[in-house]
N, C-alpha and C positions, 0 to 999 in steps of 0.2 A: 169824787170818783164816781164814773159809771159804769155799771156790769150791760153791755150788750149780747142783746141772748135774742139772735136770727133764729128763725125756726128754719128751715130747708131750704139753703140758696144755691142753683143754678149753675154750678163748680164743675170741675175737673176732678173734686173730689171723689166724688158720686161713680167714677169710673172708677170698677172692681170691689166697692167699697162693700155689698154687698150680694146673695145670691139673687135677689130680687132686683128690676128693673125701677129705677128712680124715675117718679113721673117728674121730668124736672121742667116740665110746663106751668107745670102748676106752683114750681116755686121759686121763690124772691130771685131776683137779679140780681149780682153786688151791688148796680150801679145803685137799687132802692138803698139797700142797705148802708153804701156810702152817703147817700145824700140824705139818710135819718140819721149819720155818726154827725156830719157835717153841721147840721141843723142843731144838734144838740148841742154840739160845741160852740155855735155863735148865740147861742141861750144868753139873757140877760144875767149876771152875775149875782143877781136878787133869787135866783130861781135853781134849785139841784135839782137834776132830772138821776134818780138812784139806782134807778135801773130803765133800759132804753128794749122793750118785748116788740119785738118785730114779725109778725107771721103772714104769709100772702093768704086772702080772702079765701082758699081754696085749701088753707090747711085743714086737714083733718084732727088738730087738736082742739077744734073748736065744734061744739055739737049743732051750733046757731048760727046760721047764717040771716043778712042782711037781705030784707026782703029786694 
């Protein structure tokens, strides 16, 4: 079993969801997000991936970015 935990994808959800404007430039597309579920799943059966943290470069729950 794997817990996938997207940080802010690029959804329909994001419409009315709050009073603030979603920058949703800045986050995940499904289509990444599908192709890191994807990826996981064709994983060698030697290997648990236990949790699957997906965040775009440009989230702000990270204080460090890559130079």
């Amino acid at each position: 079993m794997t817990a996938i935990l997207p940080g802010g994808v690029a959804t329909e959800f994001w419409a009315g969801a709050s009073e603030r404007t979603a920058p949703l430039e800045k986050f995940l597309t499904p289509q990444q997000v599908a192709d890191a579920v994807v990826k996981t799943l064709e994983m060698d059966d030697t290997c648990v991936a236990r949790e699957l943290v997906l965040r775009s470069i440009d989230d702000s729950d990270f204080s460090v970015k890559p130079a």
